[in-house]
C-alpha positions as CSV (number, residue, x, y, z in Angstrom):
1,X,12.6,-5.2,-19.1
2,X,11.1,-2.9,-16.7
3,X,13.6,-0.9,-14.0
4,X,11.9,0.3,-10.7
5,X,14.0,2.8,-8.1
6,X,12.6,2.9,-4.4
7,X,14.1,6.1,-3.5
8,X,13.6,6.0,-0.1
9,X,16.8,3.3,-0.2
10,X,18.5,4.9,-2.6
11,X,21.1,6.8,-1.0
12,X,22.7,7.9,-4.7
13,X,26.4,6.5,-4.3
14,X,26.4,5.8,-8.1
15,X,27.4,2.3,-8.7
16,X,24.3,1.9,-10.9
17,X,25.8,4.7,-12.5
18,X,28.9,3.2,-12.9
19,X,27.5,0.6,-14.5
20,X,24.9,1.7,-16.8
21,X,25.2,5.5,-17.3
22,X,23.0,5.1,-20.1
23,X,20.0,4.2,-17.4
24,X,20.9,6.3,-14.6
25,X,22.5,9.3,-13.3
26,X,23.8,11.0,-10.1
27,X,23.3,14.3,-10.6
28,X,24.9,17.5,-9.2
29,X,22.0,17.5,-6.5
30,X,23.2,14.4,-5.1
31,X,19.8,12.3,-6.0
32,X,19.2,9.4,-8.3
33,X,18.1,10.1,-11.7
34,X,16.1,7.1,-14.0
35,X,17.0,7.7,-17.4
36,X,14.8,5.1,-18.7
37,X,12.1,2.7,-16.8
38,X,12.4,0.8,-20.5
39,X,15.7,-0.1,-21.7
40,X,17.2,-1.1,-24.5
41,X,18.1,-5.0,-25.2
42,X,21.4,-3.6,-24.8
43,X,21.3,-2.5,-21.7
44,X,20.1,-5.7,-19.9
45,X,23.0,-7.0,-18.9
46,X,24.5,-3.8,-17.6
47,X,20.8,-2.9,-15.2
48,X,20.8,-6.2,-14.2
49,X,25.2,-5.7,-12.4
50,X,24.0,-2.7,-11.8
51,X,20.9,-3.7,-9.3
52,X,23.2,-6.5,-7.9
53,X,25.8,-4.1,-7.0
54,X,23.3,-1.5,-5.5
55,X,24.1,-1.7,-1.5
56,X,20.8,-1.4,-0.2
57,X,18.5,-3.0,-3.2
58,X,16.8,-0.2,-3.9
59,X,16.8,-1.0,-7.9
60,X,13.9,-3.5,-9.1
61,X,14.4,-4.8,-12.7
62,X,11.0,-7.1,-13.9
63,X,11.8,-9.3,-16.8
């Protein structure tokens, strides 16, 4: 798995965050931080709730 951010649509509300902290992170400046473009069989479940929550689509995960 492969996770992609368009930050242009990103507008950094942190339900990704909410749902995979490990992945990414809202930080203090207000913008989107990927953790990991690569992660963990673990993880797959949690990026893929956490692209289908994101409001304006801006997360890409390729299988």
């Amino acid at each position: 798995m492969r996770v992609e951010v368009d930050y242009d649509q990103c507008e950094s509300n942190a339900l990704c965050m909410g749902q995979a902290p490990e992945v990414f992170e809202v930080r203090d400046d207000d913008f989107l931080y990927l953790l990991t473009e690569e992660p963990g069989s673990d993880q797959h479940e949690k990026v893929r709730q956490a692209a289908r929550l994101c409001p304006k689509q801006a997360i890409t995960v390729h299988e």
